[in-house]
Backbone as CSV, one residue per row, in Angstrom:
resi,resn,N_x,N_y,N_z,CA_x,CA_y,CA_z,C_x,C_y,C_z
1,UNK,53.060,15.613,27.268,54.167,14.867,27.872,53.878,14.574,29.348
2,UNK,53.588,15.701,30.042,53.224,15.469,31.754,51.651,14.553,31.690
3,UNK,51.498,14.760,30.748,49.586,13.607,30.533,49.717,12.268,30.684
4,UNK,51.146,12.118,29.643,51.391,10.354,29.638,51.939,10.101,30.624
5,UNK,53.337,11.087,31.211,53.631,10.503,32.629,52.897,10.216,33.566
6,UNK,51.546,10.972,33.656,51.107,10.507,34.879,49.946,9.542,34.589
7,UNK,49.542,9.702,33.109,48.975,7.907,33.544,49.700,6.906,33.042
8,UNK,51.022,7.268,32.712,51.833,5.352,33.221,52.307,5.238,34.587
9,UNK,52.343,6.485,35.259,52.559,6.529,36.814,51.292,5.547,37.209
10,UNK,50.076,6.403,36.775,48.843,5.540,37.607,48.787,4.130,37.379
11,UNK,49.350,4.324,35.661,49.045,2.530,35.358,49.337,1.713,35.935
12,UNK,51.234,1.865,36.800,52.032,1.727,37.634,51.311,1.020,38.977
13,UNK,51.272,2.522,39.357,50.682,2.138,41.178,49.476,1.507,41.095
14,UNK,48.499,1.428,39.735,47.163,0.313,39.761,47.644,-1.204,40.065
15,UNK,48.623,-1.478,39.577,49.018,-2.685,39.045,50.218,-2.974,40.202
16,UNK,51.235,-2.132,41.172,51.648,-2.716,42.204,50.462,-2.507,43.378
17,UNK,49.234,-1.716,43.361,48.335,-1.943,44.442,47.509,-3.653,44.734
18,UNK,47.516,-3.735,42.937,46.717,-5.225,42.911,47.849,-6.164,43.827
19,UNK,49.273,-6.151,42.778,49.949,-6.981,43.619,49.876,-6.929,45.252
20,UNK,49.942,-6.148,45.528,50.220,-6.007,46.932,48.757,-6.527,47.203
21,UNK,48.070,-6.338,46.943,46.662,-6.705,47.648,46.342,-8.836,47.660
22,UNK,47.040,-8.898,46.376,47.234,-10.412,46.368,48.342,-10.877,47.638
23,UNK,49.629,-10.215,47.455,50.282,-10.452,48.577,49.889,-10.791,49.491
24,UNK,49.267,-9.498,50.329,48.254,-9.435,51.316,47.389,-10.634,51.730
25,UNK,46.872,-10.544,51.040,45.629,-11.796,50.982,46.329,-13.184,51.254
26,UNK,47.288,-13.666,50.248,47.676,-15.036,50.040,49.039,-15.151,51.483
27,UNK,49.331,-14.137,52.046,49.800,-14.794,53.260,48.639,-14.861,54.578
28,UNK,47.730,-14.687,54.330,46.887,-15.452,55.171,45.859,-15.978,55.005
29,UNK,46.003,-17.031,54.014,44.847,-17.335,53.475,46.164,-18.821,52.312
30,UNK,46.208,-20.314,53.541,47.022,-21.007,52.942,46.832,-21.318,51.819
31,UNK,45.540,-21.549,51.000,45.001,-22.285,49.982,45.704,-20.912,48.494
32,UNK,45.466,-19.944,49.084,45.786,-18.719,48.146,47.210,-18.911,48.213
33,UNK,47.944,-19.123,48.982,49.563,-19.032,48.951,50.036,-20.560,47.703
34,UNK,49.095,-21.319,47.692,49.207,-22.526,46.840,49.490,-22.474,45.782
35,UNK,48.149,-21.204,45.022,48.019,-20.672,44.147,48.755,-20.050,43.630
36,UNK,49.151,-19.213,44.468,50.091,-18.342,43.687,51.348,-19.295,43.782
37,UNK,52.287,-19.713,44.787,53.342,-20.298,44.137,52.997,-21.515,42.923
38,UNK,51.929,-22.221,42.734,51.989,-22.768,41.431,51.659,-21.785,40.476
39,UNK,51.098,-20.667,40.238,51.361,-19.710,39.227,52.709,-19.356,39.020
40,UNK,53.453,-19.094,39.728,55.176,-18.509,39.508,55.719,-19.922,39.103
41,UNK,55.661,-20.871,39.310,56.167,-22.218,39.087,56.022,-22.507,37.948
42,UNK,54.435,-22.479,37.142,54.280,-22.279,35.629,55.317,-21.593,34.574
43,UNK,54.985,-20.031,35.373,56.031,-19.165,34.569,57.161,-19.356,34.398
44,UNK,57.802,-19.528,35.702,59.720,-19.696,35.411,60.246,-20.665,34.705
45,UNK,58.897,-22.371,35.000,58.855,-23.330,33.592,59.051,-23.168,32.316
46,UNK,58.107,-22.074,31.973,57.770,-21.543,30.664,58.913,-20.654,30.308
47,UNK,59.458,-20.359,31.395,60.469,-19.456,30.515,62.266,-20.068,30.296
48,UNK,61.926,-21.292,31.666,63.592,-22.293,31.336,63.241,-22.550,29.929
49,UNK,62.200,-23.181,29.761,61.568,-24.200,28.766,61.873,-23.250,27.571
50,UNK,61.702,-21.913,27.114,61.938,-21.298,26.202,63.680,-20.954,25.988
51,UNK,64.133,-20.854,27.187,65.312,-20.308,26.468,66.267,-21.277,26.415
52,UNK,65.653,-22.898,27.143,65.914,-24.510,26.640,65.912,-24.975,25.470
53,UNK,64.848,-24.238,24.540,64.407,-24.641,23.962,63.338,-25.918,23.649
54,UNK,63.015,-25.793,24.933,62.268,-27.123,24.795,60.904,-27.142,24.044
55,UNK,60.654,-27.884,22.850,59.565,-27.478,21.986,58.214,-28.088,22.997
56,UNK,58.232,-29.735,23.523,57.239,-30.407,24.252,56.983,-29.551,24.842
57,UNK,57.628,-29.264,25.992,57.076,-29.135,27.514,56.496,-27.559,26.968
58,UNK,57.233,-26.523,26.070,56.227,-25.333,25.857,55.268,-25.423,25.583
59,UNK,55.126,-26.299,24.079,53.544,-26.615,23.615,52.583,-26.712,24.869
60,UNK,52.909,-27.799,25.871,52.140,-28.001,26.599,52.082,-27.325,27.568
61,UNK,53.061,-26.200,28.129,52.918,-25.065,28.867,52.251,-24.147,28.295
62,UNK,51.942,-23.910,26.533,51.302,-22.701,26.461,49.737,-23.196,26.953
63,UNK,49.333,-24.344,26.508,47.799,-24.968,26.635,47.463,-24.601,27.940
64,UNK,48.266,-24.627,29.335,48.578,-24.562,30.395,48.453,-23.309,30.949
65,UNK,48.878,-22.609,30.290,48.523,-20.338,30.876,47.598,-20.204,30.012
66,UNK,47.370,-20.787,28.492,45.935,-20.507,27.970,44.464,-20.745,28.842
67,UNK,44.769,-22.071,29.258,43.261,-22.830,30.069,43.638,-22.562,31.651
68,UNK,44.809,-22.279,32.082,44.687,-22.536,33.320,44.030,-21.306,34.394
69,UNK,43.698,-20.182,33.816,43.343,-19.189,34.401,41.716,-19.434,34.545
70,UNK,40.991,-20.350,32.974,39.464,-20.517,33.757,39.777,-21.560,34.537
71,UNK,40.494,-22.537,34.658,40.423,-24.340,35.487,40.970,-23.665,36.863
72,UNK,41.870,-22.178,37.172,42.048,-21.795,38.461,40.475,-20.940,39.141
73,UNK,40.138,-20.446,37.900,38.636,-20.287,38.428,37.389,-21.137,39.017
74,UNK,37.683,-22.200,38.557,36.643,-23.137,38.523,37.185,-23.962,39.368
75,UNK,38.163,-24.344,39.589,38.832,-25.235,41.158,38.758,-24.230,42.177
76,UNK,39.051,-23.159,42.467,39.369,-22.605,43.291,38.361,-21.515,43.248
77,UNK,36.891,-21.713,42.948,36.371,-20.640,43.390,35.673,-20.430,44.695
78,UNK,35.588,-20.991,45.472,35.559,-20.306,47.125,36.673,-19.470,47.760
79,UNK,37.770,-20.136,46.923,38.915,-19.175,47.936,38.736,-17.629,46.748
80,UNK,38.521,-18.010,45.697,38.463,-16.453,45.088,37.585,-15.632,45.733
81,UNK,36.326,-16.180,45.810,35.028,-15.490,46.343,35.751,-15.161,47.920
82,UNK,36.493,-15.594,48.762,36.344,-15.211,49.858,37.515,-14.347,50.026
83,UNK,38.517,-13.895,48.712,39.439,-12.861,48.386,38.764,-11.603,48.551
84,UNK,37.594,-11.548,47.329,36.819,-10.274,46.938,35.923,-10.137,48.505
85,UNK,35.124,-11.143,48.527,34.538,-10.862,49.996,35.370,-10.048,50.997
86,UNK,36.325,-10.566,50.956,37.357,-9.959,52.481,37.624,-7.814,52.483
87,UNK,37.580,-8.394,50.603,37.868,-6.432,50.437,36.713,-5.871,50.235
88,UNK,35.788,-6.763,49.559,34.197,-5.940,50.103,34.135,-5.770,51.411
89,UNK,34.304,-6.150,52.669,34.027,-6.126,53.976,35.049,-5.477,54.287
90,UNK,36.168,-4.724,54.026,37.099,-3.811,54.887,36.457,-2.503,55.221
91,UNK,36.525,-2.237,56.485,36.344,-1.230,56.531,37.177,0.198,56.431
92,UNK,36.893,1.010,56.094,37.748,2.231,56.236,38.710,2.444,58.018
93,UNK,37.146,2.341,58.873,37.873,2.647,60.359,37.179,1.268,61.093
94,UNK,38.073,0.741,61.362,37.661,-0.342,62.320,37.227,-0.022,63.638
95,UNK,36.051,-0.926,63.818,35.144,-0.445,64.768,35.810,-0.148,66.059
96,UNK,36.771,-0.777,66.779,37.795,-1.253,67.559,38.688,0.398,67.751
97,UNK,38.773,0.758,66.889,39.220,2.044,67.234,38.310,3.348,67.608
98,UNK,37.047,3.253,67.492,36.267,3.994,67.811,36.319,4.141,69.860
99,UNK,36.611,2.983,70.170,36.950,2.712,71.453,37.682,3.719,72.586
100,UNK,37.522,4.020,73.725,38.780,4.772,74.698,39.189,3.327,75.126
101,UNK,40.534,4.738,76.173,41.154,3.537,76.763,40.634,3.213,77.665
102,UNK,39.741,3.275,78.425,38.891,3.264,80.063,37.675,1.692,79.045
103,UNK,37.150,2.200,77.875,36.065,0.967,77.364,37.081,-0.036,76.960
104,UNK,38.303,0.274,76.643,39.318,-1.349,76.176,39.810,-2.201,76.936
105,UNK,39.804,-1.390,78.096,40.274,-1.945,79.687,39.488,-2.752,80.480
106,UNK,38.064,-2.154,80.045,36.937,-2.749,80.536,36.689,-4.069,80.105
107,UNK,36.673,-3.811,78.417,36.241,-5.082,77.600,37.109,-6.071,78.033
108,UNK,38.524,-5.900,78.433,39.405,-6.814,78.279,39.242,-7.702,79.992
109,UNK,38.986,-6.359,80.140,38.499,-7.194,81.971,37.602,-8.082,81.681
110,UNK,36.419,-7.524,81.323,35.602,-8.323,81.658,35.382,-9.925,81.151
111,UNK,36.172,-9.831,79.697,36.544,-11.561,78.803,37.814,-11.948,79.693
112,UNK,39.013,-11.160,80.557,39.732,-12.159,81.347,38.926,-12.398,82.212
113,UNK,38.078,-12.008,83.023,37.662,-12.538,83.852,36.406,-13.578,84.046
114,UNK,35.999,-13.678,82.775,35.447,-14.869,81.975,36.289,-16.122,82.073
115,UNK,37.200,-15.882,81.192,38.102,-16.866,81.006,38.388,-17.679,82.038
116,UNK,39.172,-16.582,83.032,39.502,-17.375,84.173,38.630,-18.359,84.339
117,UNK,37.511,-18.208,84.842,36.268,-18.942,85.643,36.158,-19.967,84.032
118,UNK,36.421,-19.965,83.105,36.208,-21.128,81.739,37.127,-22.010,81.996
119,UNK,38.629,-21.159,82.227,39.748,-22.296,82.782,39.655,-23.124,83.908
120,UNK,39.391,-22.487,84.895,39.331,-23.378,85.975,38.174,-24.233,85.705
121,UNK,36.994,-23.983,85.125,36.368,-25.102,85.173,36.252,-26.055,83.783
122,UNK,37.200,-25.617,83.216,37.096,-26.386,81.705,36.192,-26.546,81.102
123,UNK,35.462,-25.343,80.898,34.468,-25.124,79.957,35.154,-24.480,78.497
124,UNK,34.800,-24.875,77.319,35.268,-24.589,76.058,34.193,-23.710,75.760
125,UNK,35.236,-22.380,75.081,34.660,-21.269,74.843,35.515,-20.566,73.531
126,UNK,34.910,-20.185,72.402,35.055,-18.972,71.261,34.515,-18.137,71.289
127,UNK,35.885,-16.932,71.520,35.217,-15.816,71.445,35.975,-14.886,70.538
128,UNK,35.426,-14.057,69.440,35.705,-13.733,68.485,35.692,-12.159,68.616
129,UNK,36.320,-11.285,68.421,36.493,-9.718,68.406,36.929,-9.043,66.587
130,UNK,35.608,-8.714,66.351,35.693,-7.619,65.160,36.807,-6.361,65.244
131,UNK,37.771,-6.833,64.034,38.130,-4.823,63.905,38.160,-4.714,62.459
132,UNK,38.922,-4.824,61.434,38.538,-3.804,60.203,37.870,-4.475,59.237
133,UNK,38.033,-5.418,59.329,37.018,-7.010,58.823,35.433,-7.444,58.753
134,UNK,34.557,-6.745,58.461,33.175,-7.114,58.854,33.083,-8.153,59.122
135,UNK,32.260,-8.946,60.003,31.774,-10.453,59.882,30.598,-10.357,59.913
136,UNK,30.093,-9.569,59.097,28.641,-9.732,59.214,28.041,-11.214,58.590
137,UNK,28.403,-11.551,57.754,28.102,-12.771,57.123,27.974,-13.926,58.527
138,UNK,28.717,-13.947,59.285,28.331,-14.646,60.533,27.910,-14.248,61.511
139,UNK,27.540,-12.777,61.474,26.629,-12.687,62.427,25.089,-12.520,61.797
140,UNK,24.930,-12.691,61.094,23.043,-12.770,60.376,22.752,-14.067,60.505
141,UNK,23.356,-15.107,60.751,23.222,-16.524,60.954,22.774,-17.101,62.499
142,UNK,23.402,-16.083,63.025,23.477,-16.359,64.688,22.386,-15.933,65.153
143,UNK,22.759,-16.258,66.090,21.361,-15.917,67.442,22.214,-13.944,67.960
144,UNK,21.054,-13.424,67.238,21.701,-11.670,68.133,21.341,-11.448,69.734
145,UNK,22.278,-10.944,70.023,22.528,-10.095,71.771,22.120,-8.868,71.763
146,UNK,23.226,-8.276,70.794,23.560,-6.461,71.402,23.756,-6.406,72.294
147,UNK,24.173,-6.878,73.336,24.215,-7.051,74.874,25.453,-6.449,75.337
148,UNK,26.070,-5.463,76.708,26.583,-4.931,77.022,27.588,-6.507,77.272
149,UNK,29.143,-5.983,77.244,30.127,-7.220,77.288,30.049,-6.872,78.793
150,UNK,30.100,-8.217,79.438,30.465,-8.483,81.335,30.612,-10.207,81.257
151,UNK,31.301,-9.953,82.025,31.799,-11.949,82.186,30.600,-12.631,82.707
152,UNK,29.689,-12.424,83.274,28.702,-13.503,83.852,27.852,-13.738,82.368
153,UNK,27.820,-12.781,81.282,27.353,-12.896,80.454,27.820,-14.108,79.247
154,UNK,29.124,-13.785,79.337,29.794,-14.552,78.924,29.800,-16.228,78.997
155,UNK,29.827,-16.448,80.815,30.182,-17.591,81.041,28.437,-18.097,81.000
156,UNK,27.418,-17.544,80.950,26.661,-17.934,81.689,26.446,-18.568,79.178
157,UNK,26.859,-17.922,78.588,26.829,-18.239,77.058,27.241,-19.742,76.807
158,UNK,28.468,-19.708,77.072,29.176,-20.785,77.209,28.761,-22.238,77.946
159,UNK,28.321,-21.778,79.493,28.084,-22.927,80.404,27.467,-24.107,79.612
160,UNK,28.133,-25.127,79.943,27.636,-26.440,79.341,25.610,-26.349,79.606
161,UNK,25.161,-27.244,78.624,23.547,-27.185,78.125,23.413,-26.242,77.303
162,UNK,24.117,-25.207,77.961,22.807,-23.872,77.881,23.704,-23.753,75.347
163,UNK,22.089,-23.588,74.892,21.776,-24.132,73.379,23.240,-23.326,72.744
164,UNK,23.539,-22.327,73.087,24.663,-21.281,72.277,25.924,-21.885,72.626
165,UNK,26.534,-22.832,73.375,27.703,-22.508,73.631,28.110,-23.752,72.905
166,UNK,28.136,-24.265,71.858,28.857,-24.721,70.752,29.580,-24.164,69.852
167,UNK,28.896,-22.660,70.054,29.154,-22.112,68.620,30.452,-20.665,68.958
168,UNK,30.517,-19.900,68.477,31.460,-18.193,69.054,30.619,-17.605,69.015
169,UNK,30.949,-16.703,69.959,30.782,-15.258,70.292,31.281,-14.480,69.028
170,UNK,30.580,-13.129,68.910,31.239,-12.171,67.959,31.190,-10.651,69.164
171,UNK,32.000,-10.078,69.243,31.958,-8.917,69.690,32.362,-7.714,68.775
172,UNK,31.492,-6.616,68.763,31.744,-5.697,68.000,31.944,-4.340,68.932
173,UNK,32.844,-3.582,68.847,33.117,-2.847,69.632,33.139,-2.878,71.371
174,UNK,31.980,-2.486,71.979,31.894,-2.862,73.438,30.395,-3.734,73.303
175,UNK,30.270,-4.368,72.469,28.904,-4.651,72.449,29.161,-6.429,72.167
176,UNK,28.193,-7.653,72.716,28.332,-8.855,72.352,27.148,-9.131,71.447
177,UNK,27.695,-9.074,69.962,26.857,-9.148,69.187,25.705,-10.085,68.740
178,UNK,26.432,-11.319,68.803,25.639,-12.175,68.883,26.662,-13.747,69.408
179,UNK,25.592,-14.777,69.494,26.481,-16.146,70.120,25.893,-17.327,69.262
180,UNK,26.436,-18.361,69.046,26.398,-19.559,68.060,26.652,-19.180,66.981
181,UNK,27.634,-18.156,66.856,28.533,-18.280,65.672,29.197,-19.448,64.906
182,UNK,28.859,-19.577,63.870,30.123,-20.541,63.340,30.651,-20.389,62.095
183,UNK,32.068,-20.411,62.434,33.228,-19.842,61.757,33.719,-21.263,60.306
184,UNK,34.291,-21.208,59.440,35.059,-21.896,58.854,36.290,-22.404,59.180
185,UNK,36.577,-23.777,59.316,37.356,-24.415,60.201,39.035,-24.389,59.189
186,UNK,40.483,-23.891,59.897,41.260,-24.029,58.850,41.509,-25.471,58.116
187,UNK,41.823,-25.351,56.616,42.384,-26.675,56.470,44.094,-26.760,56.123
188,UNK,44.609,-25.601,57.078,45.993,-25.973,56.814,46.343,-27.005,57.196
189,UNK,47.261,-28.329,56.639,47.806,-29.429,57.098,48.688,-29.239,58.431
190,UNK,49.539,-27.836,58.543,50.475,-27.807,59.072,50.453,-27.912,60.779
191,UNK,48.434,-28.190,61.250,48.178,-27.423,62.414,47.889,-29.003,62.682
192,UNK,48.219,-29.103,64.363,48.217,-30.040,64.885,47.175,-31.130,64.988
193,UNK,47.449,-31.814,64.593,45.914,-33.036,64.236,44.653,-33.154,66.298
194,UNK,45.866,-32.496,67.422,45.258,-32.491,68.686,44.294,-31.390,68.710
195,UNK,44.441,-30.659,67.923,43.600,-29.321,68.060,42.258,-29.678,67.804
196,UNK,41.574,-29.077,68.875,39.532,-29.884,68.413,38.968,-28.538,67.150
197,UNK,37.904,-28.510,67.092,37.230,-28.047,65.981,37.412,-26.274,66.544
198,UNK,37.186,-26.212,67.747,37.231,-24.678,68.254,38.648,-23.762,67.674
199,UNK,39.612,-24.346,68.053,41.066,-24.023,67.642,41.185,-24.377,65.791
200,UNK,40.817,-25.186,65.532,40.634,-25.114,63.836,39.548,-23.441,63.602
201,UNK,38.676,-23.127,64.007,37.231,-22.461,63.741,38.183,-21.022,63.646
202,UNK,38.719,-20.852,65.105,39.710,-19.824,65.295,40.886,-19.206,64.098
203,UNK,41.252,-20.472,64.269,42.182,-20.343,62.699,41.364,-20.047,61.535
204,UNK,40.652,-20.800,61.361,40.044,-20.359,60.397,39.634,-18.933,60.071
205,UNK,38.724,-18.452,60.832,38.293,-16.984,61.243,39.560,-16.142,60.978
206,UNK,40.641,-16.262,61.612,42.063,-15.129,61.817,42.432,-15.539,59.955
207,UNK,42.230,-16.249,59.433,43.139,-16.696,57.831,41.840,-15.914,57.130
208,UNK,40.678,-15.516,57.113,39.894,-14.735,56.393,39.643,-13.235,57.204
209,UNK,40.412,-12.988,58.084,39.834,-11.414,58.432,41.016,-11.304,59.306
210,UNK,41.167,-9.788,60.095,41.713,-9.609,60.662,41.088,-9.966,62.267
211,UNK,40.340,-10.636,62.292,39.643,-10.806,63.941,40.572,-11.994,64.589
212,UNK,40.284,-10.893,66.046,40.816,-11.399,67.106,40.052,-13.155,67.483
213,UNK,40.711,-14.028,67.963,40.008,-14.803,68.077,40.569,-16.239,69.498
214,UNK,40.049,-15.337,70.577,40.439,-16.634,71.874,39.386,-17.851,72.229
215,UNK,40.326,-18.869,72.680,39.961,-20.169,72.848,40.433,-20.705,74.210
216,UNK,39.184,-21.008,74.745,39.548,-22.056,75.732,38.931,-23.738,75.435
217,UNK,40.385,-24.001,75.676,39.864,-25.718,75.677,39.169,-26.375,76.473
218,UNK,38.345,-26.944,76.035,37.480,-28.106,76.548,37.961,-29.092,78.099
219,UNK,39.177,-29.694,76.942,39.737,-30.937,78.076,40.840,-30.280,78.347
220,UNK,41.591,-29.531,78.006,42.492,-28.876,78.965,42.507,-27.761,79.717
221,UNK,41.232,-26.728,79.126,41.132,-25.408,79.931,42.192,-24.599,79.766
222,UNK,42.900,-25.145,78.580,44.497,-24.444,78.174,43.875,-22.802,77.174
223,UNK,44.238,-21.606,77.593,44.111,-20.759,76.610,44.807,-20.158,75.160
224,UNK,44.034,-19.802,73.849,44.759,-19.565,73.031,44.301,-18.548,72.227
225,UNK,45.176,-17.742,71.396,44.956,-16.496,70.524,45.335,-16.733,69.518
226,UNK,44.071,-16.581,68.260,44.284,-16.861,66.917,44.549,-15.648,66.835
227,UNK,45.554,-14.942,65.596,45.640,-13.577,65.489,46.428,-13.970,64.142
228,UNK,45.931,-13.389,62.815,46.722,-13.405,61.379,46.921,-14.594,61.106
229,UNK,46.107,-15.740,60.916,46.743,-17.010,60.729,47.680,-17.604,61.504
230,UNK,47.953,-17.250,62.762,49.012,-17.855,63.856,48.274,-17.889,65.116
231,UNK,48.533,-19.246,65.650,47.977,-19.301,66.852,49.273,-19.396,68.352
232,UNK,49.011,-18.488,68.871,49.434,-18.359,69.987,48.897,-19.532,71.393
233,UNK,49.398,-20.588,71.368,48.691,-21.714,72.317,49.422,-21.401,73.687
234,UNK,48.697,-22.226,74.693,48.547,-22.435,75.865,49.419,-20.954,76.677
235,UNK,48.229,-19.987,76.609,48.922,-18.278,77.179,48.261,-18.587,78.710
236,UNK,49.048,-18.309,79.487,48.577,-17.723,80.770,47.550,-16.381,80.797
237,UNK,46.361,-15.928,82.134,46.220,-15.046,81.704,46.796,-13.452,81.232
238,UNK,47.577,-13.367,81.877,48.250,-12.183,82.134,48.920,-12.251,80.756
239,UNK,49.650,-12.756,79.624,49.766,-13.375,78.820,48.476,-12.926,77.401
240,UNK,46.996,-13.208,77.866,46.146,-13.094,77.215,45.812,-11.773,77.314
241,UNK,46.096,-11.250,78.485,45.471,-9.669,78.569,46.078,-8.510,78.159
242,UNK,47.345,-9.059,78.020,48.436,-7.929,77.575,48.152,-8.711,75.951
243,UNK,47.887,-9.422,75.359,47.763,-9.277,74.035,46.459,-8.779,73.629
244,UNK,45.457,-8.971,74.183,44.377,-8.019,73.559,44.252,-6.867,73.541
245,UNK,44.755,-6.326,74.744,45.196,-5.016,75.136,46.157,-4.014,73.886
246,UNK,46.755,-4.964,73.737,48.084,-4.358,72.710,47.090,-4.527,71.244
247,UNK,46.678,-5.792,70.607,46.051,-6.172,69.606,44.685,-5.051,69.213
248,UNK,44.273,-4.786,70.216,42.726,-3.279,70.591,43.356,-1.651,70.339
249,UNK,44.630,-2.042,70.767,44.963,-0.692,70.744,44.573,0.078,69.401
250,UNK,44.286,1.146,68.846,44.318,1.871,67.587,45.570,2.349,67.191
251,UNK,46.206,2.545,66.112,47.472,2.797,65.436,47.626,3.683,65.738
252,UNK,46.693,4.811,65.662,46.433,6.042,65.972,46.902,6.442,66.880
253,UNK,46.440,6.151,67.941,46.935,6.484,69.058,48.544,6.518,69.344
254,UNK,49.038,5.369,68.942,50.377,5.208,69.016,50.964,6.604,68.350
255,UNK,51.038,6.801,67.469,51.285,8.161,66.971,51.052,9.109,67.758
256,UNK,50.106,9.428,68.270,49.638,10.466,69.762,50.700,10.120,70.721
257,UNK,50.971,9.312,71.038,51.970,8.903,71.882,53.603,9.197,71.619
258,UNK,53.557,8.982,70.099,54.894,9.588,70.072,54.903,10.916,70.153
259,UNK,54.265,11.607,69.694,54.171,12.724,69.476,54.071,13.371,70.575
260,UNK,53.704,12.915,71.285,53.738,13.629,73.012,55.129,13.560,73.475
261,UNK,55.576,12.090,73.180,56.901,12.180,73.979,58.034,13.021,73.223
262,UNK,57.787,13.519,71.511,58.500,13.945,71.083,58.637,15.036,71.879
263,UNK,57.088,15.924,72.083,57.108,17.445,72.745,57.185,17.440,74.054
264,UNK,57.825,16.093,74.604,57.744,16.205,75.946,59.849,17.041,76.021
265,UNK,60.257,15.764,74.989,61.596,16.040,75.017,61.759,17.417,74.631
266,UNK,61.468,17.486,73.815,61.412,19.472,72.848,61.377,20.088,74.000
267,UNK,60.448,20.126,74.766,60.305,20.951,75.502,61.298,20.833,77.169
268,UNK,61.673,19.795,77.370,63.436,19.074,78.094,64.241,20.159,77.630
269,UNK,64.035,19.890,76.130,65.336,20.846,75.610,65.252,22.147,75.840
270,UNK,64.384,22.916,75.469,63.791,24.120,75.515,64.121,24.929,76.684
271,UNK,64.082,24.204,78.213,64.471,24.998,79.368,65.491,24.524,79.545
């Protein structure tokens, strides 16, 4: 009796983990959100249609959940492949947390103070920050660094001629991994037809991983933060630094933090 409960328990949590993992996925990742609401759209069809009675439209709804699971394979197999990809590449601990706070402070200095000098002179720049997401797939393509992160490094990547600065930056921990990255550009409709290819690339990048991903524009020198499929446009710096700052932080820590202030109070109380 306790045997079967606990594997229809497991059967259970197998089968809301998948869901949730589709969830997951298909809100950032527009082409997957497509998918699935025309899958639920099928079903609730199929099931007016049955208790309609409608003989047509079932016949041709069953042909429809019979074939449509290989014709969703076969239309849509890049976005499948880049589902499984995304959970092959999670990592357990994102590199990003391996970090103190003295190296997050640093890193963050040293890309605002990049920036700045990109804004004022309107140089267009991607720069991309790894955390639980591998990108290795774009960085074996690129030109490698390993190079300690500092802004002259940066700008000097970027500066117009010089062969890399078309492409992103990838940074992995405190390290600039490599430069002439290039990312997959979004094709959500919903994003502004003004946005150049950098701010598409960005999007793109944030809708397949969890990476951080800032932009400076070209012709405006305006700054922006792709983060989860949402872009945060035209941030001041101070603006940009308090979001990477916050975005770098480890979860972890936050917990350390409460937990201090819990025993700070406990111990208020205590005397």
């Amino acid at each position: 009796m306790i045997e079967t409960i606990l594997i229809k328990t497991l059967d259970v949590l197998i089968v809301w983990f998948m869901l949730y993992q589709l969830l997951k996925f298909s809100k950032n990742n527009f082409k997957l959100r497509l998918i699935f609401k025309g899958v639920i759209f099928i079903i609730l069809l199929k099931a007016i249609s049955d208790f309609l009675k409608l003989n047509t439209v079932g016949i041709i709804l069953e042909y429809v959940i019979s074939w449509g699971p290989l014709a969703l394979i076969i239309i849509f197999q890049p976005e499948i492949r880049s589902v499984l990809e995304s959970i092959g590449r999670t990592q357990l601990l994102g590199r990003h947390k391996t970090l103190t706070v003295d190296e997050r402070e640093k890193i963050v200095y040293e890309i605002i103070n990049a920036v700045e000098y990109l804004k004022k002179n309107k140089i267009g720049a991607l720069i991309v920050l790894e955390r639980d997401y591998s990108l290795a797939q774009y960085i074996d393509p690129a030109t490698k660094l390993y190079a300690d992160i500092s802004s002259e490094l940066l700008i000097s990547i970027f500066f117009p001629n010089n062969p890399l600065h078309d492409g992103g930056v990838i940074i992995q921990g405190d390290k600039i991994t490599c430069a002439g990255s290039v990312f997959p550009t979004s094709m959500n409709p919903s994003i502004s037809k003004r946005l150049g290819t950098r701010h598409r690339a960005a999007l793109g990048i944030s809708e397949i991983s969890d990476a951080i991903a800032l932009i400076v524009s070209e012709e405006t020198g305006r700054i922006s933060i792709a983060i989860q499929s949402e872009l945060n446009y035209n941030l001041s710096l101070d603006d940009a630094k308090l979001i990477l700052l916050e975005e770098l932080q480890p979860k972890k820590e936050t917990f350390y933090e409460v937990d201090s202030e819990s025993e700070s109070e406990e111990n208020e109380e205590n005397s």
